[in-house]
C-alpha positions in Angstrom: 96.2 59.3 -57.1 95.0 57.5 -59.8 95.5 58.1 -63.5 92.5 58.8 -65.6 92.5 58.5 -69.4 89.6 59.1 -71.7 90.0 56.6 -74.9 87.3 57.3 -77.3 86.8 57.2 -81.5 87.9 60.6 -83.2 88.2 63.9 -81.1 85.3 63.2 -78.1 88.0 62.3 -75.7 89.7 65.3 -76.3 86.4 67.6 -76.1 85.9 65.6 -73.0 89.1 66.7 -71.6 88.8 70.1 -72.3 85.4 70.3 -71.0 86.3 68.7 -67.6 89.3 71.0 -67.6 86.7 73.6 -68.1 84.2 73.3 -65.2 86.8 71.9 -62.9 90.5 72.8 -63.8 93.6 71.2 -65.4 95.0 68.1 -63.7 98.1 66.2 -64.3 96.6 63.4 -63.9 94.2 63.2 -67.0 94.9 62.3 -70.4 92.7 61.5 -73.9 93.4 59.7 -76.6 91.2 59.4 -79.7 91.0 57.0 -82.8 91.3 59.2 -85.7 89.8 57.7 -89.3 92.6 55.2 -90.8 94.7 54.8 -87.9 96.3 51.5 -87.4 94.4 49.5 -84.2 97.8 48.4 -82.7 98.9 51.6 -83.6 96.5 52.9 -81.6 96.6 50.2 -78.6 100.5 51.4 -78.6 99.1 55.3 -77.6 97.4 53.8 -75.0 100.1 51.8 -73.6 102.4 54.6 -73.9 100.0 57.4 -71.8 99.4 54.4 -69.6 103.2 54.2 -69.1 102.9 57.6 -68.7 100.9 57.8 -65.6 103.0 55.2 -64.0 106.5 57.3 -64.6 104.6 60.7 -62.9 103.5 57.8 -60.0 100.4 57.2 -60.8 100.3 53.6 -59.8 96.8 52.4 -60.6 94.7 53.6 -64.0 91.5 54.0 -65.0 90.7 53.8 -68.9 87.1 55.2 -69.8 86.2 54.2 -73.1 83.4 55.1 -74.9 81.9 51.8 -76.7 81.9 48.4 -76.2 83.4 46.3 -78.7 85.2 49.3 -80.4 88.7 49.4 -81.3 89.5 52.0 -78.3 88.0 49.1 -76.1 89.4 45.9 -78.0 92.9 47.5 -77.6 92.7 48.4 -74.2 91.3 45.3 -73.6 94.7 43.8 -74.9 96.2 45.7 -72.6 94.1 44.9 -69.1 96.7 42.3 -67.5 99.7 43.6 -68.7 98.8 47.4 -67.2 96.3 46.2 -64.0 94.1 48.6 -66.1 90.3 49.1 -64.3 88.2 49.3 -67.2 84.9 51.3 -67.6 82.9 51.3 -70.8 79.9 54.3 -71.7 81.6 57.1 -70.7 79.8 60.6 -70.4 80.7 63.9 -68.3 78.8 63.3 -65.6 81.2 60.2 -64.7 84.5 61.9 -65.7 83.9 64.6 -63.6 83.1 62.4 -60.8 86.0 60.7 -61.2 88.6 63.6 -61.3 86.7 65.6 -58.7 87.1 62.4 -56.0 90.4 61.4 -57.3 92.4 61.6 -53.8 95.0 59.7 -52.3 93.1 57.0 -50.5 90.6 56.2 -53.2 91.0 53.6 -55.6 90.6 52.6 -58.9 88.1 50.3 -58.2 85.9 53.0 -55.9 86.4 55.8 -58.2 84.6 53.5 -61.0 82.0 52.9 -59.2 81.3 56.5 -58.0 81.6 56.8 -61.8 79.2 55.0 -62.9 76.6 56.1 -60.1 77.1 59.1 -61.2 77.2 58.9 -64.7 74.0 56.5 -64.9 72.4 59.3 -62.3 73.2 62.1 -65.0 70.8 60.2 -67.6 66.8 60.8 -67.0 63.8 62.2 -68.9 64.4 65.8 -68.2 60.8 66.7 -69.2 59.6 63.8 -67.4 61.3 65.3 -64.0 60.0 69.0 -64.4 57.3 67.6 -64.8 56.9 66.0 -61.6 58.3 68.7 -59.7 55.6 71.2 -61.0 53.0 68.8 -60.1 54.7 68.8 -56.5 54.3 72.4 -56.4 
């Protein structure tokens, strides 16, 4: 399987987490990490190397990192840290794409695939909602 960790600014990672833990249960193989006000950026990039590190001493050969922003420390430093880890790298995250992720996170499936169910997923979970009632009323 493949280690997921949530890397977000302040506590949304964490409240990500616990929300997926939530709906779908506890799994071993999800972490969070969050940039608190203050904190040292290599400080920081160090957290993530050392869940990354982690992952890989519980066997969990391959990693995902889901970051919230592009451009923001939680990405620059993971950035830092793509060749060194083989990191697969998604940016925008939301819970739609998290639980996607930990719900098809099997032996067998990749890094690579479970970003892009991902992201099909998490782009799916964005829409007008008012716009899609709507439509279904004028169906009706």
């Amino acid at each position: 399987m493949t280690g997921i960790l949530i890397a977000t600014h302040h506590n949304l990672a964490e409240a990500f987490r616990e929300t997926v833990e939530m709906i779908a249960g506890k799994h071993d193989f999800v972490e969070s990490v969050g940039l608190r006000a203050g904190q040292d950026p290599e400080a920081f990039g160090q957290l993530i190397a050392d869940k990354v590190e982690q992952f890989h001493q519980r066997g969990h050969e391959e990693v995902v990192v889901m970051l919230d922003l592009f451009g923001g420390t939680p990405c620059n430093q993971t950035i830092r840290l793509l060749r060194a880890y083989s990191l697969q790298v998604v940016v925008g995250v939301n819970l739609p794409m998290i639980l996607q992720a930990v719900l098809a996170n099997r032996e067998g499936v990749t890094a690579s695939q479970l970003i892009a169910m991902a992201v099909d997923n998490g782009r799916g979970g964005i829409f007008d909602a008012g716009a899609r009632i709507q439509s279904l009323t004028e169906e009706e």
